[in-house]
matplotlib code that plots the C-alpha trace (Angstrom):
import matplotlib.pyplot as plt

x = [114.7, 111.8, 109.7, 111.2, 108.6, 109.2, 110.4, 112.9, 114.3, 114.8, 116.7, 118.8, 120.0, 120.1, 122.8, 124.4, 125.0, 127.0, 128.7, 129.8, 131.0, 133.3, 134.8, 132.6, 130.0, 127.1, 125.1, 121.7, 122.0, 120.0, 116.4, 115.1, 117.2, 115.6, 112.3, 112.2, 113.7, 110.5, 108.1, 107.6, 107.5, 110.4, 110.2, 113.8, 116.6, 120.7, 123.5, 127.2, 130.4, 134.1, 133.4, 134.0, 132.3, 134.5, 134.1, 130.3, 130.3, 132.2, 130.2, 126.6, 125.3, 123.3, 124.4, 124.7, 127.1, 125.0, 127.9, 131.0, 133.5, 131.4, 131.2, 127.5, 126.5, 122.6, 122.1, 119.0, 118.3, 115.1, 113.3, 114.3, 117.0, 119.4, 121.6, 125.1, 127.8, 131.4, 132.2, 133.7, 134.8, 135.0, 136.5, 136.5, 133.1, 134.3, 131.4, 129.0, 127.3, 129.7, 132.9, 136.5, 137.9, 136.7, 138.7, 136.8, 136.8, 136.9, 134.0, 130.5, 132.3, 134.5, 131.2, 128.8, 131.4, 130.7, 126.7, 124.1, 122.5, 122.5, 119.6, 120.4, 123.9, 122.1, 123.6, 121.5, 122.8, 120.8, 121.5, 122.3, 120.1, 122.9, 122.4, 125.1, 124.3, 128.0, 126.6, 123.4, 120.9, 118.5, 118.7, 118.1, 115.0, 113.7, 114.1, 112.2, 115.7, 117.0, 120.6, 123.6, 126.5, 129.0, 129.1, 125.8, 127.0, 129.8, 127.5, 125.4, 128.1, 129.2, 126.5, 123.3, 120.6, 121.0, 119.3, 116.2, 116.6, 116.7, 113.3, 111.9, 113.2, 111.7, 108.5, 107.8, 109.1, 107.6, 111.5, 112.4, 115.7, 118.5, 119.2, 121.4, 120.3, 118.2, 120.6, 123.3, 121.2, 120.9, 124.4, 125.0, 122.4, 124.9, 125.9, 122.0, 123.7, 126.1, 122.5, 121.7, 118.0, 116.9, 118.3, 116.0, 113.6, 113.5, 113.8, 110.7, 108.7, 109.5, 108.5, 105.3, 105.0, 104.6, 101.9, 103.1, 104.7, 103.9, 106.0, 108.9, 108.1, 108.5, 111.8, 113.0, 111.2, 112.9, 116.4, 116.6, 116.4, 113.5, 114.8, 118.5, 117.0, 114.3, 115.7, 113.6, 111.2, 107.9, 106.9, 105.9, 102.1, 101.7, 98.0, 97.4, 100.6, 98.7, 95.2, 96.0, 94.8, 98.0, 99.6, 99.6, 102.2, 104.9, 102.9, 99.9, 102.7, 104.9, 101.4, 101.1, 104.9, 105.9, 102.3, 103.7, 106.6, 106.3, 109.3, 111.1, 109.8, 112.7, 115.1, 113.9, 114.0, 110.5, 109.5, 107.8, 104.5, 105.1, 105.5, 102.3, 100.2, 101.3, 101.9, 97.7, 97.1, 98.2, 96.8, 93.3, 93.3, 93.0, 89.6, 88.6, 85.7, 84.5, 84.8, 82.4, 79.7, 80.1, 78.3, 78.6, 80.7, 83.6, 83.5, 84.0, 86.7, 88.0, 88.0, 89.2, 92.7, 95.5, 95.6, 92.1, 92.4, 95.6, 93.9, 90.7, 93.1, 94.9, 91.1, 90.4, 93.3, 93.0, 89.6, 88.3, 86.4, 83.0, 79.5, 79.5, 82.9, 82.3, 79.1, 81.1, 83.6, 80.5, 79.4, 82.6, 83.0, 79.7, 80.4, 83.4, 86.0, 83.1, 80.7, 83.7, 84.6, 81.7, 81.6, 81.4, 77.9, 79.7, 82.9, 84.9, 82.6, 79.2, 81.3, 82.8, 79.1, 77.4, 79.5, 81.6, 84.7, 88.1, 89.6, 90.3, 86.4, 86.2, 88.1, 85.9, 82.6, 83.9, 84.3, 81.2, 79.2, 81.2, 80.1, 76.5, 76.7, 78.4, 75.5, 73.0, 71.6, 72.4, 71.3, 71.5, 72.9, 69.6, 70.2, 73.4, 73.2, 70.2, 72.4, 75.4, 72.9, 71.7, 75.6, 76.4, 73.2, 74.4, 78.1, 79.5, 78.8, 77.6]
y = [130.3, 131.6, 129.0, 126.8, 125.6, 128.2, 125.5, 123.7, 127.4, 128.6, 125.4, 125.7, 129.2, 128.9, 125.9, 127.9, 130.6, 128.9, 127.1, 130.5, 131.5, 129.0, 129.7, 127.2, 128.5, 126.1, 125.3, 123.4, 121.1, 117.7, 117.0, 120.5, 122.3, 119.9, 120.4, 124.2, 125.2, 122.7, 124.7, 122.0, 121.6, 120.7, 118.0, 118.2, 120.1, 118.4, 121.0, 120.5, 122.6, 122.2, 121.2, 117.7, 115.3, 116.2, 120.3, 119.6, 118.1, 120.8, 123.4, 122.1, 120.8, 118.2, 115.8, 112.3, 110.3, 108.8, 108.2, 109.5, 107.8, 109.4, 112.8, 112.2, 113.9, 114.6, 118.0, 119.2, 122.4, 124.2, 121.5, 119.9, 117.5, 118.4, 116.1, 117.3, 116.1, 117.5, 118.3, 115.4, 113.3, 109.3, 106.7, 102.8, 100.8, 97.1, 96.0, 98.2, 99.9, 102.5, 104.2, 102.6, 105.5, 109.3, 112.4, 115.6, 118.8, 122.6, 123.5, 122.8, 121.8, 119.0, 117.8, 117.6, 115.5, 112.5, 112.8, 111.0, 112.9, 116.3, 117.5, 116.5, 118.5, 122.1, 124.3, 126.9, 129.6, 129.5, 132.9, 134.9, 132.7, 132.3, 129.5, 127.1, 124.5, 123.0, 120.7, 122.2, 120.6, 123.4, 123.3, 119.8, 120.4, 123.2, 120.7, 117.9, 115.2, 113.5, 113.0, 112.0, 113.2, 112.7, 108.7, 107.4, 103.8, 104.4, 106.0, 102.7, 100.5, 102.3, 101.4, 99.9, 101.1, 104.4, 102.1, 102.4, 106.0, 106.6, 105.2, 106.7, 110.3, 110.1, 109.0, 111.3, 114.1, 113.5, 113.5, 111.8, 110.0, 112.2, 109.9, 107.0, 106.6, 103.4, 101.5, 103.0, 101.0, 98.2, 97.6, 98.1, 96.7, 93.5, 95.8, 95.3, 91.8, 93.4, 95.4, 94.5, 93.3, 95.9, 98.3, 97.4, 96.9, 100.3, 102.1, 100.4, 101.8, 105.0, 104.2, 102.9, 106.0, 108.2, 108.8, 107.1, 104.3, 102.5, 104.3, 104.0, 100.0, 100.3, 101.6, 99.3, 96.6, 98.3, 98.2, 94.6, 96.1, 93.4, 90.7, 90.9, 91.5, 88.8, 86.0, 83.8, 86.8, 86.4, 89.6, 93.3, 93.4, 97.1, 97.1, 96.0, 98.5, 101.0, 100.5, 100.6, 103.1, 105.9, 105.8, 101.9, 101.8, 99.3, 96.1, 96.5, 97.1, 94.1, 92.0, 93.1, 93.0, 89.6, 87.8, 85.9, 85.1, 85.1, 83.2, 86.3, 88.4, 86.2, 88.8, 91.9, 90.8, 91.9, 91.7, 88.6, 90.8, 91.9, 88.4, 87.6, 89.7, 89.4, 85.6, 85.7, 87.9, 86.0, 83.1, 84.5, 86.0, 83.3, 82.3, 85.7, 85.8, 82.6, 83.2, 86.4, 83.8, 81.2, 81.1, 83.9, 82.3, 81.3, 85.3, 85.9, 84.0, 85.0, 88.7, 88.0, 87.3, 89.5, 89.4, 90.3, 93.7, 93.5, 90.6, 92.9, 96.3, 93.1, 92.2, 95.8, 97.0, 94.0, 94.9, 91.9, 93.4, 92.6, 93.6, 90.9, 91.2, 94.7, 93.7, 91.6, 94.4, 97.2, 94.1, 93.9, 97.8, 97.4, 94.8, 96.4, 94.3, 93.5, 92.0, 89.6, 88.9, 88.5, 86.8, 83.4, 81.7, 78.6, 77.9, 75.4, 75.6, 74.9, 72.1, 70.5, 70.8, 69.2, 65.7, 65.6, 64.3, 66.5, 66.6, 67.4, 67.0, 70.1, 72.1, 70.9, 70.8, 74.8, 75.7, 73.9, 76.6, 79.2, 78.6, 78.3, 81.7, 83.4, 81.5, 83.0, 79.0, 80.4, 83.6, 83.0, 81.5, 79.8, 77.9, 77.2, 75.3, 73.6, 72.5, 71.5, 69.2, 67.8, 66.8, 65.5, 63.5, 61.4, 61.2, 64.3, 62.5, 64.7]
z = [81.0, 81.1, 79.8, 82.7, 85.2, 88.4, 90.9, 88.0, 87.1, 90.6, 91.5, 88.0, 88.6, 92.0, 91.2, 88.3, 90.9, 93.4, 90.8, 89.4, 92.4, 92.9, 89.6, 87.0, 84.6, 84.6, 81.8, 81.5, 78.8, 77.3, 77.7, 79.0, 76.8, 73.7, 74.9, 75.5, 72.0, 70.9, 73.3, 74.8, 79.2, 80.7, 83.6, 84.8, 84.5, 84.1, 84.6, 83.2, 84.0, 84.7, 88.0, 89.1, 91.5, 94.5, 94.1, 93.3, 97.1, 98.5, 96.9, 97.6, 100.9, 99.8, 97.0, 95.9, 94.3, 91.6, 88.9, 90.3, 88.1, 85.2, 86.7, 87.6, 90.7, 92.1, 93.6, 95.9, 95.9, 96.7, 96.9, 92.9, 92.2, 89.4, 87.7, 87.1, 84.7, 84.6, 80.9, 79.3, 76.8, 76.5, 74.4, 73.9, 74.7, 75.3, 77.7, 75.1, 77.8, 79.6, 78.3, 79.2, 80.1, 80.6, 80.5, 82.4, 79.8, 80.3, 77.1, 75.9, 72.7, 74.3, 76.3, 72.8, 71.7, 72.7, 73.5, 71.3, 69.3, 68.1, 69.6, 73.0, 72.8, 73.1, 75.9, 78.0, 80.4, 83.0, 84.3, 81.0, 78.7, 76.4, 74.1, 72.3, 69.6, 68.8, 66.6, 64.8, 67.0, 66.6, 63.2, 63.2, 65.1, 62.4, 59.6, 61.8, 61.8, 64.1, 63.8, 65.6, 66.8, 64.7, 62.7, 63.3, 63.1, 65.6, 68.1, 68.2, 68.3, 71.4, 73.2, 71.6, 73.8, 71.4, 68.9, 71.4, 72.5, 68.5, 68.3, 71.4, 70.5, 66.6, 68.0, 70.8, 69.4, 65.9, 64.3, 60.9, 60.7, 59.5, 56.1, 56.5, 60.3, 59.5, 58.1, 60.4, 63.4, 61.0, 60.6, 64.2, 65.9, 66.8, 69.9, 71.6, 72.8, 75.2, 76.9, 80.0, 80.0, 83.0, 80.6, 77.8, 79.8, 81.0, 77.6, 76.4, 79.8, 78.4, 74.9, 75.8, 77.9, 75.5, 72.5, 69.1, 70.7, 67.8, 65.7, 67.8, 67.5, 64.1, 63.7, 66.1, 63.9, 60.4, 62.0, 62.9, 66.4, 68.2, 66.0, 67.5, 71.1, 71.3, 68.9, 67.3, 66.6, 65.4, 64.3, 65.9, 66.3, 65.0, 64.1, 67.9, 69.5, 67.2, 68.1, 72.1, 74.2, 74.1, 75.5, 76.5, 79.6, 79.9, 81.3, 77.9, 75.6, 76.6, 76.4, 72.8, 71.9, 73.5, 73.0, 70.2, 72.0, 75.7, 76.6, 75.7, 78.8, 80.8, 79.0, 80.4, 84.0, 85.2, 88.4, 90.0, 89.8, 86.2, 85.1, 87.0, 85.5, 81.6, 81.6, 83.4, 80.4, 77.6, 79.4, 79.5, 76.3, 73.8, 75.5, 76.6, 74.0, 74.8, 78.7, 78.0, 77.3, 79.9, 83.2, 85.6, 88.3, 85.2, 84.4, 87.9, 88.4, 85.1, 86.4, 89.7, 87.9, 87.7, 84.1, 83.3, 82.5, 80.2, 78.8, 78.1, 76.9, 74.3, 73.3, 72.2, 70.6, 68.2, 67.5, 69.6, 72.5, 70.7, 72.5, 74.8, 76.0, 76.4, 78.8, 80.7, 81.5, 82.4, 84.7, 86.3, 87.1, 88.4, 90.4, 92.1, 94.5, 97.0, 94.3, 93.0, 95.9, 97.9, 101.8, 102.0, 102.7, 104.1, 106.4, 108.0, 111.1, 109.1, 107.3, 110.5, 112.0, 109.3, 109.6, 106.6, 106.9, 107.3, 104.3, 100.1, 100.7, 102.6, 99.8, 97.2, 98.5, 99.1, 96.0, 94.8, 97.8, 95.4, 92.5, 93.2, 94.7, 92.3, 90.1, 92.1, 92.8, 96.6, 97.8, 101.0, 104.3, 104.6, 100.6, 101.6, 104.8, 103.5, 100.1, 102.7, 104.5, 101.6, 100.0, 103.7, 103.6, 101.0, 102.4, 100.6, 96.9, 94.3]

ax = plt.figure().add_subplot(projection="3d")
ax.plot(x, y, z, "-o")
ax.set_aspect("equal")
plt.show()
């Protein structure tokens, strides 16, 4: 416990003390648990006991109800939240996501049961530091395996985002697959069908936010994993998901993953901004390199769009961001939102006073004044109301 960040083990044993008192012995358990015994920090803290939803809301002051019928209740407490989970056990997956039924226990054994993977099954008391590994997670970790509780293939079948938290835990936490595990997602990786996209969706953001994301794309790749998710599949890009910056983020490593195929963002549900950006990316990005050597105002307008800087991270980690694409981006740092979007040398007023008729006129003749400033052909107001005179002169014809 002592490794615990000061505000996560106050709140922990502040918990595991009124829980005691009311007759249940708490014990952290999961991610924090995982990550201490590899000295790594822990960024939250999940408790587990006998107690069930409705003592954990008569015992605590604040709480919320964030998976009652699961035994899943939020606790604040000095200032942290804590996620706590009545010791269970489950059985039957029909809808391949969440258990059919679920039976609360009274031990840590019952409770490792029917978690993923051995490694997330270790048990600490907070307040004696006694620690449990029912199902030789720590030893697991010594030997560098990740392995799951109990049948591999039956724990994916159960519910097939495991396949992705497989990959994501090996990765991250440098783990080999416990032998068998491979082809244990292989076999099983049918049950990704019955995953909601969001759910995927989310899985991946933490993949890509981790270092060696590209491993965990790879395992996903060996097991059949992408191919069953995003059917036709074309193919992970790992030379590109391997040469971007680390780690990447979700919206750069969905541009790599799905550039091949980017019908198959529909699947993960992004939002209406997400889609925005990545289908401007893989818009931009086949002409990026050419784009770097047209006029200034195209660049501009090139940068100005909301996919331009996935479209440039893309160009890099595929080795494509040659010298003058590199130029291009230093000139658009330097440029800053003020020089891409600079005021306008010309409005409607100047436009109505120089006699040209209201209309699609007015739009274009616009964006012509745009361009040439952006060009540098106008510098000035002066240029440009001498240019407009000039175009209404001859009836607004080029």
């Amino acid at each position: 416990m002592q490794e615990l960040s000061g505000g996560l083990q106050r709140a922990a044993q502040a918990a595991a003390r009124q829980l005691e008192a009311a007759g249940h012995r708490a014990w952290l358990v999961g991610g924090a648990v995982r990550d201490l015994a590899l000295a790594k920090p822990a960024t939250d803290a999940d408790l587990t006991s006998t107690a069930t939803p409705e003592e954990i809301e008569s015992i605590f002051e604040h709480t919320v109800p964030i998976g009652r019928p699961f035994g899943t209740m939020l606790i604040q407490i000095e200032g942290e939240e804590l996620e706590h989970t009545t010791f269970r056990s489950e059985s039957g997956y029909s809808d391949r996501r969440r258990p059919d039924s679920v039976a609360f226990g009274r031990t840590p054994q019952e409770d490792a049961s029917r978690r993923d993977f051995t490694c997330n099954a270790l048990y600490l008391d907070p307040l004696r530091d006694e620690f449990l590994d029912p199902t030789g997670g720590y030893r697991d970790l010594e030997a560098g395996l990740l392995r799951c509780v109990g049948d591999a293939e039956q724990r994916f079948r159960e519910d097939g985002l495991r396949i992705l938290r497989m990959a994501r835990f090996a990765a991250a936490l440098g783990l080999e697959l416990a032998p068998g595990m491979l082809e244990a997602a292989s076999s099983a990786n049918a049950a990704l069908e019955g995953v909601a996209g969001e759910r995927v969706r989310d899985e991946l953001a933490k993949i890509f936010a981790k270092p060696r994301h590209s491993r965990a794309i790879e395992l996903l790749e060996n097991c059949g994993a992408l191919g069953r998710l995003f059917r036709p599949w074309h193919g992970a890009p790992l030379a590109d998901l391997a040469g971007a910056k680390s780690p990447p983020g979700l919206e750069l490593g969905l541009a790599l993953l799905l550039r091949r195929q980017p019908e198959s963002l529909d699947i993960l549900k992004p939002s209406r901004e997400e889609r925005t950006r990545l289908e401007d990316c893989w818009r931009l990005l086949p002409a990026l390199g050419a784009l770097a050597h047209g006029p200034r105002s195209t660049r501009i307008f090139a940068a100005r769009s909301p996919g331009y800087g996935l479209a440039l991270e893309c160009a890099r980690a595929s080795g494509r961001a040659d010298r003058d694409l590199e130029a291009w981006a230093s000139e658009v740092q330097q440029l800053g939102p003020e020089g891409l979007h600079p005021p306008a040398l010309l409005g409607s007023a100047e436009l109505a006073a120089s006699g040209l008729p209201r209309g699609p006129l007015w739009r274009q003749v616009l964006r012509e004044a745009e361009v040439l400033q952006l060009d540098g052909v106008l510098r000035d107001r002066a240029d440009a109301l001498a240019w407009l005179a000039a175009r209404a002169q001859d009836g607004g014809k080029r």
